[in-house]
N, C-alpha and C positions, 0 to 999 in steps of 0.2 A: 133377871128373874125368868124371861122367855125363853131364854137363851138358855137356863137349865133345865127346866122343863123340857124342852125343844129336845136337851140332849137325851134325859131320862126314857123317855118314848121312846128316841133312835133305836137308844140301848134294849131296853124293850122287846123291840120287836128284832134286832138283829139277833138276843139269845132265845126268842120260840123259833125263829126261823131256824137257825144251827141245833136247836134242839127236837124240832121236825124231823129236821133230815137225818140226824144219827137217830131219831126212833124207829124211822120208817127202814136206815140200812146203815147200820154201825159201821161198812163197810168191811175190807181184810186185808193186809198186809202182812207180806210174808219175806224177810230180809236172811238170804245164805250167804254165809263165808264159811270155805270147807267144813271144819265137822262144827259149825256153829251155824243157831236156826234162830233167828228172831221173829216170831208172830204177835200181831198186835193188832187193834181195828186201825180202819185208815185215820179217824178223827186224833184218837189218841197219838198215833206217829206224826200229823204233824202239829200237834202240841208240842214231843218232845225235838220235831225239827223247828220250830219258832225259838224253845229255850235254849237250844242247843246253837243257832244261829246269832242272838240277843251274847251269849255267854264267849261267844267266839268275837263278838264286834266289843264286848269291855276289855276282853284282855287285847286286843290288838290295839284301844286305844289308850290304855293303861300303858301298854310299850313305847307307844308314841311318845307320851307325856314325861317318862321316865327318859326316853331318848333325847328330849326337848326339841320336836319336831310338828308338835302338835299345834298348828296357826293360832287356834282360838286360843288354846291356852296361853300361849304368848303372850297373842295382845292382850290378853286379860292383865297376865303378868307385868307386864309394859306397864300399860294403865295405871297398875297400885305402884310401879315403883317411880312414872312420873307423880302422881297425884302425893306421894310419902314424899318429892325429892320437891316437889313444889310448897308443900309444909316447910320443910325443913327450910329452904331458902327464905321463906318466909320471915321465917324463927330467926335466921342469923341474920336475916339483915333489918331486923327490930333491935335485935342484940349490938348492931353494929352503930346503928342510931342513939340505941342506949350509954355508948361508951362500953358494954362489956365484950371487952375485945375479945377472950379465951373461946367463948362461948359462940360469940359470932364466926369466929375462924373454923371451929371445929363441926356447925352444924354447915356451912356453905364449902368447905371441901369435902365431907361426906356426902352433899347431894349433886355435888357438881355435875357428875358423869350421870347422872338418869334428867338433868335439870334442861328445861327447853332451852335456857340461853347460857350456857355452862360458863362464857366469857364474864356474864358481869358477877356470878359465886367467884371466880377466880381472882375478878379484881377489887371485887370487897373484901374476900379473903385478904387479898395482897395488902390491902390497907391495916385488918385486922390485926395482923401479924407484924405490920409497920407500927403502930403503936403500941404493939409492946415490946419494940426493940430487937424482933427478930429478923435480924437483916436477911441472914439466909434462909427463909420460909418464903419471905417478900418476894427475893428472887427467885424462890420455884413458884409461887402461885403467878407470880407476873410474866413466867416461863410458860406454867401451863395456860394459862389464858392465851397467849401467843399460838400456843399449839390446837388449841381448843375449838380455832373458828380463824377463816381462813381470811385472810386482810388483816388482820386485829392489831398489824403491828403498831399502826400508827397511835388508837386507842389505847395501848400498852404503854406506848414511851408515854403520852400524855400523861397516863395516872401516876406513871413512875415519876414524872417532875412535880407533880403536885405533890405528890409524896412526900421527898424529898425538897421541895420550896416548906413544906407544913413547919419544918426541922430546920428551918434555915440551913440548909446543906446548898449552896447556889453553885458552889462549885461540881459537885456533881451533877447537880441539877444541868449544869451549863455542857456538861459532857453531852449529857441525854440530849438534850435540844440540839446540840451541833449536827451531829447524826441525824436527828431528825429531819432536818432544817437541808441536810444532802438529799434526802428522797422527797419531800416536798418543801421545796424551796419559798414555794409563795402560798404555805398552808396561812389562814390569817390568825387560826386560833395558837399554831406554833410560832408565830413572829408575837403575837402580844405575850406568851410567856417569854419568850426569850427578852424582850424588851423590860419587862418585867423582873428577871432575872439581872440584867445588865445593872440595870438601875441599883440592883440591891446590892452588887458586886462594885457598884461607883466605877464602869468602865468604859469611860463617857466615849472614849477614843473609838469604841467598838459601835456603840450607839450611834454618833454622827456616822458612822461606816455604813450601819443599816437604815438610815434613814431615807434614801432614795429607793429602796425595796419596799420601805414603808409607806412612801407616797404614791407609789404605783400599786402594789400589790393587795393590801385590807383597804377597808372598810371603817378606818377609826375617824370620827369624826371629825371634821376640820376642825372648831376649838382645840380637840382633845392635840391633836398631831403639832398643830401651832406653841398649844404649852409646852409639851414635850420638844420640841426642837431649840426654842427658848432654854429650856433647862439646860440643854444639852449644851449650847452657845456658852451661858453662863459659868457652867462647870468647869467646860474646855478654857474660856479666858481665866478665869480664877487661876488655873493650875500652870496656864502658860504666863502670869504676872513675875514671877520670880525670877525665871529663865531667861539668861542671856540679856540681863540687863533691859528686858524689855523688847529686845527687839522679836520673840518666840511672839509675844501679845499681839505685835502689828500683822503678825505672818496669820496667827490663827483666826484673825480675825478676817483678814482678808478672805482666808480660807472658808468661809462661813461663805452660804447662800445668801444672795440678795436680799432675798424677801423675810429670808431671820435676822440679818446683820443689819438691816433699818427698824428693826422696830423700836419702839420705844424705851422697851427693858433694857435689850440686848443695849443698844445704842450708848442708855444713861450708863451703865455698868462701863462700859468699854471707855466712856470717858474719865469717869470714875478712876476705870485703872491705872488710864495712859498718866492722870495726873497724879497719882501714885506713886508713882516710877519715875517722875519728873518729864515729863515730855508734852508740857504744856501746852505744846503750839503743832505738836499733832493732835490732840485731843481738839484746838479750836479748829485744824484742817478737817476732821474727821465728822463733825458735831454737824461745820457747816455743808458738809457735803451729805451727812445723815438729816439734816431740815428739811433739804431739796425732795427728799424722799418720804419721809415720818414726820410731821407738822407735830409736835404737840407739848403745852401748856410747860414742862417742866425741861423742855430739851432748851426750848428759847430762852429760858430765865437760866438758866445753867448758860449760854454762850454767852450773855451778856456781864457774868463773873470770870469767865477765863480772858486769857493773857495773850490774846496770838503774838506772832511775829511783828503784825502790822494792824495797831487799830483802827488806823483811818480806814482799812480795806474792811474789817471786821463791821464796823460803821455804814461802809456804804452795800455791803451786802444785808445787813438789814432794815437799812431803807427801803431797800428794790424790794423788799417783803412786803412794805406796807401797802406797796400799788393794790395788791390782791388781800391785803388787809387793813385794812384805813381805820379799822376800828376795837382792832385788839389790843387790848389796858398793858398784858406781859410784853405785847410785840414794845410799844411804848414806852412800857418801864427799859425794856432791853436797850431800845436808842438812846433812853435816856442817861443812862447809864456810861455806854460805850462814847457818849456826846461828851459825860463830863470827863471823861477819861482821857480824851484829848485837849479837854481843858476848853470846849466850846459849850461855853455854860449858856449863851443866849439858845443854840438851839437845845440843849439838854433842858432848860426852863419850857422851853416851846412843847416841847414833846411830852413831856411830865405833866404839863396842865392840861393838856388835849389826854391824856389817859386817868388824871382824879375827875377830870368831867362829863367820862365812860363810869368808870368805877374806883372807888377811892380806894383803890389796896393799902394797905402796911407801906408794904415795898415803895410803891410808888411817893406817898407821902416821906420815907425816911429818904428818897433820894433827892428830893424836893429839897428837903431840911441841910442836906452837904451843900448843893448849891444855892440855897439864899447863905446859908454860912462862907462858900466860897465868895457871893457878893457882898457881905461885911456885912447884912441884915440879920444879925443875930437872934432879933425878937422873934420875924417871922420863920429863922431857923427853928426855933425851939416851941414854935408851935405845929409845925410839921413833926419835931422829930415827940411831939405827944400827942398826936393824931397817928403816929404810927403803932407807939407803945398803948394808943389805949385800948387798938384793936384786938 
């Protein structure tokens, strides 16, 4: 409110002052060009030189603007056509959220080129246009994106395997990743899709191949890397069981890393298969050479069922267990077992009572029940073998 007042005054006093001075001397001004004579007072001339100045600065920047050289107009221009192209991406990628595909494609490549990040309109687009089946759209908007912003390739291939992963397409999907996987070799987000993709392709053979780039290069959790190299084990024995009689099973398994080929899955499986295939008495060379490594609860009771070569040997290798386990019921049942199998039922009775007065398993009780039946004690047979059955 000062502040207009303040100006009103100025004003004021600046038109009695201007209007002083033309009372007191109008002035005169007298403009020749050959036979033309302009007269006029001085106040009025430069009136008509202020409008005549004012009238010559609009049309010069009227030329400007029509030229499109005019700065401010630009960035003005600029401004509405980011702030319309940032609407618009907006819009499409609500659309694109929405499931409506058409909609979302066609407002995110119209704003693309005025949009701050033109790369990710392109690769929503690309998606856009991927779900309604337009292959070649995909590939120009996955093109321009590429072109779009400068590095992008790697972002590029990525969304293209998603893409194409979305479609179960793994084979194509496995093109993109190869290529990829040449220019960064130890990207971690491009090894877990490719790993990804293997898996879904069942191409186990490729998988154990990548597995040492696996343990060196990401970041996947040790659980997560230990399942997967197990699967991987598993797949590979599985598919070598068939082959050559068996003897592909012993190679690929050898073939396997230490620290996968002991463990307890891998291990059970591999005996599993040798006894499959007939080759009983490498499954008991295998089993007892996999104990020495992998200790555990279903490996031991599984070696005390197979058949090696030599059971006296099988016997006194799980003896020398007990030194370091004097109190395991399985270790126990195992001796017990492999005791009466050489038909030394005093120490098979020794060892079976020293593991029901640990813990009274099934097992232990049914094997009880064969040898008091091997020593003619019928009664006490058959109340072992219903202390087995009644667990």
């Amino acid at each position: 409110m000062r502040l207009i007042v303040f100006l009103l005054i100025l004003t004021a006093i600046v038109g009695i002052s201007a209007g002083a001075f033309i009372y007191i001397d109008a002035g005169y001004v007298m403009l020749s060009f050959d036979v033309y004579t302009l007269e006029t007072s001085l106040w009025m001339f430069l009136l008509l030189a202020a409008v005549a100045l004012f009238a010559i600065y609009i049309v010069v920047r009227s030329l400007l603007v029509l030229l499109g050289s005019d700065r401010r107009f630009n960035e003005w221009r600029q401004r509405r056509r980011s702030l319309r192209a940032r609407r618009q991406t907006t819009r499409g990628l609500l659309s694109l959220a929405q499931g409506q595909w058409r909609r979302a494609e066609r407002n995110l490549t119209s704003s693309a080129k005025d949009a701050d990040q033109p790369l990710i309109n392109y690769l929503a687009a690309a998606r856009a246009a991927y779900e309604q089946g337009k292959e070649e759209a995909t590939d120009e908007w996955l093109k321009e994106a590429s072109l779009s912003t400068k590095g992008s390739e790697l972002a590029v291939g990525i969304t293209h395997v998603q893409l194409l992963q979305s479609r179960h397409q793994n084979e194509q999907a496995l093109a993109v990743l190869l290529s990829l996987r040449e220019k960064h070799p130890r990207h971690a987000y491009v090894l877990k899709l490719l790993v990804k993709t293997l898996q879904e392709l069942k191409d186990w053979v490729a998988l154990n191949d990548l597995l040492p780039t696996l343990r060196k290069a990401t970041k996947i959790p040790a659980d997560d890397l230990k399942t997967l190299e197990e699967n991987v084990a598993l797949q590979l024995l599985d598919r070598a069981r068939h082959s050559n009689a068996g003897k592909e099973l012993v190679s690929t398994f050898n073939g396997l890393s230490r620290d996968v080929r002991y463990t307890q899955q891998v291990m059970a499986a591999y005996v599993e298969l040798l006894l499959e295939t007939d080759q009983e008495a490498k499954a008991e060379e295998a089993l007892r050479e996999g104990l020495k490594s992998s200790w555990h609860d279903d490996l031991v009771e599984q070696y005390g069922r197979i058949k090696g070569d030599d059971a006296s040997k099988q016997l006194l290798f799980a003896e020398q267990n007990l030194k370091e386990r004097p109190n395991d019921p399985v270790l126990l049942l195992t001796i017990g077992r492999l005791a009466l199998r050489v038909n030394n039922l005093e120490k098979a009775r020794e060892y079976l009572q020293t593991g029901l007065k640990i813990k009274g398993l099934p097992e232990l009780h049914a094997e009880m029940g064969k040898v008091m039946l091997a020593e003619g004690d019928e009664t006490l047979a058959c109340e072992h073998f219903q202390l087995a059955l009644g667990h």
